[in-house]
C-alpha positions as CSV (number, residue, x, y, z in Angstrom):
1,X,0.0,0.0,0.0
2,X,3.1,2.2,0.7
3,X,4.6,1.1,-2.8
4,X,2.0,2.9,-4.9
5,X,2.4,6.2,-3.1
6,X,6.1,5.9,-3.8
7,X,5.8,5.1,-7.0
8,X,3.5,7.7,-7.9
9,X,5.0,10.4,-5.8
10,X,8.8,9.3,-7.6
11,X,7.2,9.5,-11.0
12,X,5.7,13.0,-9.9
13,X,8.8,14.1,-8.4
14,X,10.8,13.6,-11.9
15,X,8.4,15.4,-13.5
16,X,8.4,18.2,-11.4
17,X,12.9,18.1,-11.9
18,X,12.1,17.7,-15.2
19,X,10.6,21.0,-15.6
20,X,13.2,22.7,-13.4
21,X,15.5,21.6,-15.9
22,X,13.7,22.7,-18.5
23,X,13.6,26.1,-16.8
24,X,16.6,26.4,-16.1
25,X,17.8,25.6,-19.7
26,X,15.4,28.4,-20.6
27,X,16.6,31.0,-18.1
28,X,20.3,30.3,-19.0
29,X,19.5,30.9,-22.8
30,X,17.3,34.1,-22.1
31,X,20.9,35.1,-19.7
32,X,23.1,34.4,-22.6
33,X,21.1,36.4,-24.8
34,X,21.9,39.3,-23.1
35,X,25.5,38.7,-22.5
36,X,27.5,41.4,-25.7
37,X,28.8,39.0,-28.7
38,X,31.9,40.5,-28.9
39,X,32.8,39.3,-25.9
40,X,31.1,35.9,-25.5
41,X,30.4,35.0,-29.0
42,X,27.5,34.4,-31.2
43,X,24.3,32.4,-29.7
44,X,22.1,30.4,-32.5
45,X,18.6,30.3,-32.2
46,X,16.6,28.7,-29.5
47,X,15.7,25.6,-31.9
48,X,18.9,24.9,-32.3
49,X,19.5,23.8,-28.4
50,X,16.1,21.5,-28.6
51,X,18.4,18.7,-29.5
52,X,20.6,19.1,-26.0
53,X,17.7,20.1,-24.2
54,X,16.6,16.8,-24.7
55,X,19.7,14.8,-24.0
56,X,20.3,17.2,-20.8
57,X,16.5,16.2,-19.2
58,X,17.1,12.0,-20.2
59,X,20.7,12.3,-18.5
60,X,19.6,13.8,-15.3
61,X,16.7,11.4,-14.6
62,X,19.4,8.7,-15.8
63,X,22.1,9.9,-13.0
64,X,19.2,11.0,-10.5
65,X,18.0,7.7,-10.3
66,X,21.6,6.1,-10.8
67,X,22.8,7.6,-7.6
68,X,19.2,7.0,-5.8
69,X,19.3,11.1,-4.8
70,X,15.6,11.4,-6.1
71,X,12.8,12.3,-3.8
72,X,13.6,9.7,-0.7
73,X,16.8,11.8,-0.1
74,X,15.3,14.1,1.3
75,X,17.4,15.0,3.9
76,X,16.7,17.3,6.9
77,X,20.2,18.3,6.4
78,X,20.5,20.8,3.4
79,X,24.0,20.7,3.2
80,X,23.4,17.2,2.3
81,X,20.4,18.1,-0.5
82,X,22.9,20.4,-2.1
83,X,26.0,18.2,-1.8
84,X,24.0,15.5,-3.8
85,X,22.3,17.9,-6.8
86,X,26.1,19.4,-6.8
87,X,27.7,15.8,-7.4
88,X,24.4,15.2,-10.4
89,X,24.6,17.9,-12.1
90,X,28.4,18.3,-12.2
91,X,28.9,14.9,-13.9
92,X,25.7,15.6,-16.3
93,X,27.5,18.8,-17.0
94,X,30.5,17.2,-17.4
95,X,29.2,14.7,-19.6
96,X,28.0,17.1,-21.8
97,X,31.2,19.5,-22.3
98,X,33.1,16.2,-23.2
99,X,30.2,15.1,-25.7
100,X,30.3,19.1,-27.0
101,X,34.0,18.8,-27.4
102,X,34.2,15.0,-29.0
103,X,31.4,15.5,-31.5
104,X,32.6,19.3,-32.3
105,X,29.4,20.8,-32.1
106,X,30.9,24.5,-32.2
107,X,27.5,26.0,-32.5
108,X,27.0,25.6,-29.0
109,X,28.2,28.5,-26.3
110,X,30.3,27.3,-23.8
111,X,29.1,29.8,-21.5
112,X,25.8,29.4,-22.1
113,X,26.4,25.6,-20.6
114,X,28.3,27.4,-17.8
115,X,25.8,29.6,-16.8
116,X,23.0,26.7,-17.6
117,X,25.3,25.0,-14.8
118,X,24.9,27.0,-12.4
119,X,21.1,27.9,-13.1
120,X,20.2,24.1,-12.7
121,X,22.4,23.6,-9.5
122,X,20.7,26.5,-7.8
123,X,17.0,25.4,-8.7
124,X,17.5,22.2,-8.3
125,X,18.6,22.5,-4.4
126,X,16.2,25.2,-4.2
127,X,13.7,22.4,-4.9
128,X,15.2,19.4,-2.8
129,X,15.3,21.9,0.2
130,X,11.9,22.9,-0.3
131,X,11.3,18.7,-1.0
132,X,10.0,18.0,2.7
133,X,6.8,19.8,2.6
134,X,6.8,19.1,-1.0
135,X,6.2,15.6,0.1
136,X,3.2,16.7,2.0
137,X,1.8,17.5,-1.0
138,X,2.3,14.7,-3.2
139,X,0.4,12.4,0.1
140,X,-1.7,15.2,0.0
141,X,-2.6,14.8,-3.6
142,X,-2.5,10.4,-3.2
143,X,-5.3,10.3,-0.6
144,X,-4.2,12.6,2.9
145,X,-3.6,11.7,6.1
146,X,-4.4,8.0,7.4
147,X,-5.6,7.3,10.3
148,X,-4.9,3.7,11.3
149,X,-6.7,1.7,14.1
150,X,-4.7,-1.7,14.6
151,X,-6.6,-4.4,16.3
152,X,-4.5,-7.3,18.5
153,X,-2.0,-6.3,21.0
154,X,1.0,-9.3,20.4
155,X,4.1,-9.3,18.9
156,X,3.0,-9.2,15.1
157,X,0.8,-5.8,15.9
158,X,3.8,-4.3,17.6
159,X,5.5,-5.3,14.5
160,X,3.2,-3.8,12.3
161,X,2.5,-0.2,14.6
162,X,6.3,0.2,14.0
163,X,6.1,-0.3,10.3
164,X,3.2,1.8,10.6
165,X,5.0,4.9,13.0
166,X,7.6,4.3,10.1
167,X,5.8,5.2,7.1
168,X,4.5,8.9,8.9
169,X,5.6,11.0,6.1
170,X,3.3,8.8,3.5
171,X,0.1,10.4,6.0
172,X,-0.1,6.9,8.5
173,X,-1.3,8.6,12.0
174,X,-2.2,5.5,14.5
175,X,-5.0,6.4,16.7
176,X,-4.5,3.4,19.0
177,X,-4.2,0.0,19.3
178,X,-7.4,-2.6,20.3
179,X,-7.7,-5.4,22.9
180,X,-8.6,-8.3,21.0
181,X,-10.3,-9.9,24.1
182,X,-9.8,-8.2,27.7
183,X,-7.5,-11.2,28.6
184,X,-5.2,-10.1,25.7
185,X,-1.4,-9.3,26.7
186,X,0.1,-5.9,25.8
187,X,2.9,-5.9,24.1
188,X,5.7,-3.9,26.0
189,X,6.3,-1.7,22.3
190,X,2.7,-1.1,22.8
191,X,2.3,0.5,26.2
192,X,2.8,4.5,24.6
193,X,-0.2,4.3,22.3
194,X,-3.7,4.3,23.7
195,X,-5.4,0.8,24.3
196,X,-8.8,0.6,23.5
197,X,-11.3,-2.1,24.0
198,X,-13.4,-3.9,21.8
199,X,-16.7,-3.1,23.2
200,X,-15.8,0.5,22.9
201,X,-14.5,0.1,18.6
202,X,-17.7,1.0,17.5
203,X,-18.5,4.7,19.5
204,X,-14.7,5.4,18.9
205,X,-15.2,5.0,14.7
206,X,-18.1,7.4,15.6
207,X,-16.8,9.6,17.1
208,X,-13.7,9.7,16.0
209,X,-11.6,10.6,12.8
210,X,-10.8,6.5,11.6
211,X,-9.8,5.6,8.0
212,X,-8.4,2.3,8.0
213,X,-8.8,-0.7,10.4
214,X,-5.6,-3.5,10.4
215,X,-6.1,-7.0,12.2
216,X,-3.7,-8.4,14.0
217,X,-5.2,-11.5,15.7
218,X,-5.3,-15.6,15.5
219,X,-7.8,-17.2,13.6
220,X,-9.9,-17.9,16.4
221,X,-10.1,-14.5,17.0
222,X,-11.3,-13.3,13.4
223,X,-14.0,-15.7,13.9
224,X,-15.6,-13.6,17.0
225,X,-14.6,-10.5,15.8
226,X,-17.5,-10.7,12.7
227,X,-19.6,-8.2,14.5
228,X,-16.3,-5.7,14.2
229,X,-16.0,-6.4,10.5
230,X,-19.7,-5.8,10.0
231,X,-19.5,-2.0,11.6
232,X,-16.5,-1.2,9.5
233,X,-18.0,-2.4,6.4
234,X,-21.1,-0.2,7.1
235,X,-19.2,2.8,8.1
236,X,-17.3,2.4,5.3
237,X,-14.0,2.2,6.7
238,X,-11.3,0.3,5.2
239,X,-10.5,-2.9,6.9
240,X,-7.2,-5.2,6.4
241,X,-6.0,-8.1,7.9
242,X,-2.3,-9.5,8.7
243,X,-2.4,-12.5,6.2
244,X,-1.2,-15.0,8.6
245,X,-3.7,-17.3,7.9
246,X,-6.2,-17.5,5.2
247,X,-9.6,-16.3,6.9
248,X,-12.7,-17.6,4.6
249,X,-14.5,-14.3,3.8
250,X,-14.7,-12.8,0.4
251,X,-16.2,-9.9,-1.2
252,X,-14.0,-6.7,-2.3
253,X,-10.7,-8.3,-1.4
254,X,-7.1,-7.1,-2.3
255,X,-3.8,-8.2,-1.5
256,X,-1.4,-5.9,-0.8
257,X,1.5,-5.5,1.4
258,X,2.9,-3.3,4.1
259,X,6.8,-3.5,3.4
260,X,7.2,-7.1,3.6
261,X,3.8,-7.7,5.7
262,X,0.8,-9.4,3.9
263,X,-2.6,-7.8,4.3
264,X,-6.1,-8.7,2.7
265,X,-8.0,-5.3,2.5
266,X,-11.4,-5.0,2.4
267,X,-13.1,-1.7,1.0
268,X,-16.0,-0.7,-0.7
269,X,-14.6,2.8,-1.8
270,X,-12.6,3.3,-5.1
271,X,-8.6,1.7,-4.9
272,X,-6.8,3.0,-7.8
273,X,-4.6,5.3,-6.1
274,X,-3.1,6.4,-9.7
275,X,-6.6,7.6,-10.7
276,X,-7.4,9.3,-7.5
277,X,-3.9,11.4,-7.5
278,X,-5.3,12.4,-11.3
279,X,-8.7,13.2,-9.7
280,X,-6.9,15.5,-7.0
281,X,-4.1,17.0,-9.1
282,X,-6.7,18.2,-11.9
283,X,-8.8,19.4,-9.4
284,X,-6.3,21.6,-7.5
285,X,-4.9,22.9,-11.6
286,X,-8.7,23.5,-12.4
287,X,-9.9,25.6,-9.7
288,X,-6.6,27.7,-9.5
289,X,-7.5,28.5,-13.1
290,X,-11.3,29.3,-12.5
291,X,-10.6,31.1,-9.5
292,X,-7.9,33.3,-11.9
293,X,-10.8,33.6,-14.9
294,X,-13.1,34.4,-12.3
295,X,-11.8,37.0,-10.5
296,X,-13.8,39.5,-11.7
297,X,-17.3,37.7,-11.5
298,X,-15.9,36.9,-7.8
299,X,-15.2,40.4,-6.9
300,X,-18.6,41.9,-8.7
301,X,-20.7,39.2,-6.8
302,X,-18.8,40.6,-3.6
303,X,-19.5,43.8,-4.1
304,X,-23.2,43.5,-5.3
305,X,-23.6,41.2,-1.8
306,X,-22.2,44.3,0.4
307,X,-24.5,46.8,-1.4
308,X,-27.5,45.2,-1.0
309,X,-27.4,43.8,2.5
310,X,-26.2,44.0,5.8
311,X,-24.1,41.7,7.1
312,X,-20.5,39.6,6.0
313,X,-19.9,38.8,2.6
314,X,-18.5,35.2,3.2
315,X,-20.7,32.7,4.5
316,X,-18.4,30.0,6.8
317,X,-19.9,26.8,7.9
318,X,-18.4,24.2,9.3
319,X,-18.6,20.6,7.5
320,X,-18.1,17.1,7.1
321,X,-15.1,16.3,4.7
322,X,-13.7,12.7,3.5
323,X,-13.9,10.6,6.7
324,X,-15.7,13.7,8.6
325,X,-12.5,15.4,8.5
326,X,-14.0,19.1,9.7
327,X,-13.5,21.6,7.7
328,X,-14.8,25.5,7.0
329,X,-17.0,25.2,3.6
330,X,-17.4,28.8,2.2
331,X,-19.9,30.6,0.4
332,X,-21.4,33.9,-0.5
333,X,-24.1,35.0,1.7
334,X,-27.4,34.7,-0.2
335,X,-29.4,34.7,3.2
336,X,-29.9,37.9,5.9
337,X,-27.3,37.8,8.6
338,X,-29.8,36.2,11.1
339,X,-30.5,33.3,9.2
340,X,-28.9,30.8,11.7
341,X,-31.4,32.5,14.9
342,X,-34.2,32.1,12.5
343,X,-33.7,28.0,11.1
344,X,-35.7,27.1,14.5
345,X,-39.1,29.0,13.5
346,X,-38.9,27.4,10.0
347,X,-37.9,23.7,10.9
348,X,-41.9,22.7,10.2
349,X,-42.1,23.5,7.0
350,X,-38.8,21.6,5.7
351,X,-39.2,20.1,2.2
352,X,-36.7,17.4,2.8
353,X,-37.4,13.7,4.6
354,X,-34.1,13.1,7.0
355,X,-31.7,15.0,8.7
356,X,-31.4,17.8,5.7
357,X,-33.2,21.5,6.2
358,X,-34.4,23.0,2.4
359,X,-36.5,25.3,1.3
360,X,-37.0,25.8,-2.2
361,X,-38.6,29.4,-1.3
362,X,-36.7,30.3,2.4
363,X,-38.0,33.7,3.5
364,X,-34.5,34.5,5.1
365,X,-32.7,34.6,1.5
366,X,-32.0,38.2,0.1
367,X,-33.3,39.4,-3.3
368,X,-29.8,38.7,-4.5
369,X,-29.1,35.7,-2.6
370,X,-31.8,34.2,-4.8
371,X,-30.4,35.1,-8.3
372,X,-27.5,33.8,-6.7
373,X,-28.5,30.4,-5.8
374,X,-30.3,30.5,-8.6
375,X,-27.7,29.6,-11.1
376,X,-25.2,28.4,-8.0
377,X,-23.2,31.5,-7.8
378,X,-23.4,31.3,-4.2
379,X,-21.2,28.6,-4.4
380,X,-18.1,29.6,-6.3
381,X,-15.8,30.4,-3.1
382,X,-16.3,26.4,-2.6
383,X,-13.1,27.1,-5.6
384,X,-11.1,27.8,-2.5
385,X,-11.9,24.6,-0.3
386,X,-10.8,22.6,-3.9
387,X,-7.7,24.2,-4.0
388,X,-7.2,23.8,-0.3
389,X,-8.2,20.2,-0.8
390,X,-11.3,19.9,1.3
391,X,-13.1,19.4,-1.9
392,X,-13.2,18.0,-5.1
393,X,-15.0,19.1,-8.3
394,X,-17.3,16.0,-7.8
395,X,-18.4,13.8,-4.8
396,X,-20.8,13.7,-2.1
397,X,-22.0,16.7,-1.0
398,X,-20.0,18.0,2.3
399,X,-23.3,17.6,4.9
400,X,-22.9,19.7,8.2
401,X,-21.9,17.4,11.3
402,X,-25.7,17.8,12.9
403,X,-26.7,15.8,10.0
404,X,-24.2,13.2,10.1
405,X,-25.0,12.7,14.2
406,X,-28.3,11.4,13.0
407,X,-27.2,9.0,9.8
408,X,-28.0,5.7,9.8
409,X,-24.5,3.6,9.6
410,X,-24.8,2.2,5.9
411,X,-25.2,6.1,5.4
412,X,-22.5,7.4,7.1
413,X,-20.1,5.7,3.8
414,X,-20.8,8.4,2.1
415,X,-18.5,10.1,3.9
416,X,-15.7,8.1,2.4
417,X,-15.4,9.6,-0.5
418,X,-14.6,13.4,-1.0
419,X,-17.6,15.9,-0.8
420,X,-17.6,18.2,-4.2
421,X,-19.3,20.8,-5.6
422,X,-21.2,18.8,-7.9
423,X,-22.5,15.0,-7.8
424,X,-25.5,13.0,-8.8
425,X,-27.9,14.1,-7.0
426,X,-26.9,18.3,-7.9
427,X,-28.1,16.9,-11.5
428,X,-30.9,14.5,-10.9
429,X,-33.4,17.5,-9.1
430,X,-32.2,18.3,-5.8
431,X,-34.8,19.4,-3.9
432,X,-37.2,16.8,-5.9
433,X,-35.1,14.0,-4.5
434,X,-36.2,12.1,-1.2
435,X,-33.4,12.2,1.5
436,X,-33.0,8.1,1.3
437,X,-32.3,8.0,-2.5
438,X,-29.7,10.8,-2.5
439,X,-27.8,8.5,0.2
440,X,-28.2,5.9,-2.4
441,X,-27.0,7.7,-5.1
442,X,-24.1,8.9,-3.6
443,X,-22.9,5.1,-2.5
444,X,-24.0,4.5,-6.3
445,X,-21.2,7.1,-7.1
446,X,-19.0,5.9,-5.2
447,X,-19.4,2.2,-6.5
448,X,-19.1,3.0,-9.6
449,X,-16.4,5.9,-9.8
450,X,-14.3,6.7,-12.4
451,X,-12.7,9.8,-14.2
452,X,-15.3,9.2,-16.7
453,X,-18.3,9.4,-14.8
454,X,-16.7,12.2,-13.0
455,X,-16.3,14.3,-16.0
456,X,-20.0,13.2,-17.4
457,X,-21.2,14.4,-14.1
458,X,-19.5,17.5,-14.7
459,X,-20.6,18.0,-18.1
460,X,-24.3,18.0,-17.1
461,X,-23.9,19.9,-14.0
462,X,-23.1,22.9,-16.8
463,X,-26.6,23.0,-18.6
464,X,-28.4,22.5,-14.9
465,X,-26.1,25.2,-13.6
466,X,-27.1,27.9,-16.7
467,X,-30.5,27.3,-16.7
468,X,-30.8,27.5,-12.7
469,X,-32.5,23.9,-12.5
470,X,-33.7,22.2,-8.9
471,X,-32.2,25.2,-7.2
C-alpha cells in the first residue's frame, strides 16, 4: 500500500525536476542572450538547443535515479540536498562538455552551458530543500492523512505499529491499538499508544476521525470478531488483515502489502490510487484556473452582496469532509445575517425527509441571494476549499456534522469519498429527491467511480447550472 504512493510520488517528483531543468535551460538561454557578442560570442537560435535540451532532461533522470538522490533523499540536512544535486549535475555537466568537445558541435556556447550549470544547480537545491513539505503534497494529492486503528496487542501488531510509525511521512497517523479480548497481553512496544477495548470500537469509529482498520489476531479470533468487520463495512471504513492465515470471507478483497507484511483489505470505496492522485491533481490545476478567470465575477458578486445587505460577505460553515474530516466550507451570503437565529421558527415546513433542512422558497434569502442560488453562484468560493483540498470538483455533497449525528451507519459511507461541488444528486433534481435516494445515489457514485463518470457528471452539472434547474 506504501509502494503505490512511492511510486506515484517518484514518478511525480521527476516530473516536477524535469521541468526545473527545462527552466533552467530556458533561463540560461534568455541570460546568454543578453550577454554582448563580442565578448562571448554568437548564440544560434533557440531551436537549435532543442536537440541538447533533450539529452540534458534524459541524462539527469538517468544519473538522478543512478545515484538514488531522487525524492527519498530528502534530507533534513541541506548541506546534504545540495552536496548531492552538486555531485548530479556536475557529472551531467560534465558529460556534456566532453560530448560538445568530442562530436565538435561549435555552434554551441560554452558559457551558455556554464551559466546553464549553475542555473540548474541553484533550482534544483532550491527544490530538494523545499522537498519535505513538498512531500506533504504529493500524500496530499495520493489520498491525505491515514488514520490507522490496529486491532491485537502481540508481537506481530507491535511489529506492524512500527512499520506503521515508520511510514509517517506517507500520512499513516495511528489512533491506537485494540484489545482483541480483555485477557489479551500488551505488548511492552505497545504501552505509549492508547489501548482501547473492543466493546468500545464501534463509538470510537463514531466519534472519531478513523480511515483504515488493520487486524492483528489468531484465527480464532477473526472468527468472533465478525460483528467488528460488520460495523467497518457499514461505516465504510477500510478494513485489512495481517495475512497470517487465510480467513474464509470474500467480497471486495485485495492483497497488498505493508513493506514485507501481507494484508487482505477489504473496502467498498474506489482503490486505484493512480486515478485518485489524477482526480486530485486536476482538481487543484482547475480551480486555480477558475478562481484566476473568475476573478472579476468573484469580486462583482462581492461587491453587489455588500450593497445590498447588511451583514458579511463570506458565509463559513463548518462541515463534514472525507472521513468527517472538519473543515470551513465557504460561500457567498445569499441569506440575511440572522438566518442561523431564524432556522428554528422554519424547521416545520422543511421540504426534505431526513436529517437535511431545504426550502425551495426560504424567506430569510436576500433578493440577491436568490439570483444567486439561482444559477449556483453562491457557491463559487467552494473554488477555495478545492484548491485547499477539502473538496473536489465531484463527490458527495459536504453535509454539516448535525446531520451526520443522525445517519444511519450504511449512510454514514458516504463520507468516504470526498464531498464536491457537484454529484448526482446536484443533476438529478435536488430538492425533488427524497433524502433516502440521495444517500443511495451517492454510494452509487462511489461504487461506480471513475474519471469518466466524474467528467459526465460535470458535463451535465453545466446546462443545470445555466438554466438555474432544482435550485
Amino acid at each position: 500500500m506504501i509502494k503505490k504512493k512511492n511510486r506515484i510520488a517518484y514518478l511525480a517528483y521527476s516530473f516536477v525536476e524535469s521541468t526545473i531543468t527545462v527552466v533552467s535551460f530556458l533561463v540560461a538561454y534568455l541570460v546568454r542572450e543578453q550577454l554582448p557578442a563580442p565578448l562571448f560570442g554568437p548564440l544560434f537560435p533557440l531551436s537549435d538547443y532543442l536537440g541538447l535540451l533533450l539529452v540534458i532532461v534524459l541524462l539527469w533522470n538517468f544519473l538522478f535515479a543512478l545515484g538514488r538522490t531522487g525524492w527519498k533523499r530528502t534530507a533534513s540536512d541541506p548541506l546534504e540536498v545540495i552536496k548531492d544535486v552538486a555531485l548530479t549535475a556536475l557529472t551531467g555537466n560534465v558529460l556534456i562538455g566532453a560530448a560538445i568537445f568530442i562530436l565538435k558541435y561549435d555552434f554551441i556556447s560554452r558559457s551558455f552551458i556554464v551559466i546553464f550549470a549553475v542555473t540548474n544547480f541553484l533550482f534544483l537545491s532550491g527544490f530538494r530543500i523545499y522537498a519535505k513539505a513538498g512531500i506533504s503534497q504529493f500524500r496530499n494529492l495520493l489520498n491525505e492523512d491515514q488514520n490507522v486503528l490496529v486491532v491485537g496487542t502481540d508481537e506481530k501488531a507491535a511489529h506492524v505499529v512500527q512499520v506503521l510509525d515508520d511510514s509517517r511521512d506517507w500520512g499513516y497517523r495511528l489512533v491506537g491499538v485494540v484489545r482483541e479480548s480483555p485477557a489479551s497481553s500488551l505488548d511492552s512496544r505497545l504501552e505509549r499508544y492508547p489501548v482501547i477495548e473492543l466493546e468500545r470500537l464501534g463509538e470510537v469509529l463514531r466519534d472519531h476521525v478513523v480511515d483504515e482498520v488493520i487486524f492483528v489476531v489468531s484465527k480464532e479470533a477473526l472468527g468472533r470478531l465478525e460483528e467488528v468487520f460488520l460495523i467497518c463495512e457499514e461505516e465504510g471504513i477500510k478494513t485489512r488483515v495481517m495475512l497470517s492465515f487465510f480467513p474464509h470471507l470474500a467480497s471486495k478483497v485485495y492483497l497488498e502489502a505493508l513493506h514485507e507484511l501481507p494484508l487482505l483489505t477489504f473496502t467498498t470505496t474506489p482503490q486505484n490510487e493512480y486515478l485518485l492522485f489524477i482526480k486530485n491533481a486536476a482538481d487543484v490545476v482547475l480551480a486555480a484556473v477558475l478562481l484566476v478567470i473568475l476573478a472579476p465575477v468573484l469580486f462583482s458578486v462581492a461587491l453587489l452582496i455588500k450593497l445590498t445587505s447588511h451583514g458579511p460577505v463570506i458565509f463559513r460553515q463548518i462541515r463534514c469532509g472525507l472521513g468527517g474530516r472538519r473543515f470551513v466550507l465557504y460561500k457567498f451570503r445569499s441569506m440575511t445575517y440572522d438566518a442561523e437565529q431564524k432556522k428554528s421558527q422554519l424547521e416545520h415546513l422543511n421540504e426534505m425527509s431526513g436529517p437535511v433542512f431545504k426550502l425551495s422558497n426560504d424567506p430569510r434569502c436576500t433578493g440577491l441571494g436568490r439570483f444567486l442560488r439561482k444559477f449556483s453562484l453562491d457557491e463559487l468560493p467552494q473554488l477555495l476549499n478545492i484548491l485547499r483540498g477539502d473538496m473536489s470538483f465531484v463527490g458527495p455533497r459536504p453535509p454539516i456534522p448535525e446531520e451526520v449525528e443522525k445517519y444511519q451507519r450504511w449512510q454514514r459511507r458516504r463520507l468516504r469519498m470526498k464531498p464536491g461541488l457537484t454529484c448526482l444528486w446536484q443533476i438529478s433534481g435536488r430538492n425533488e429527491v427524497d433524502f433516502a435516494q440521495w444517500m443511495k445515489m451517492d454510494l452509487e457514485y462511489i461504487d461506480s467511480w471513475s474519471l469518466l463518470l466524474d467528467l459526465k457528471i460535470l458535463l451535465k452539472t453545466i446546462p443545470i447550472v445555466l438554466l438555474g434547474k432544482g435550485a
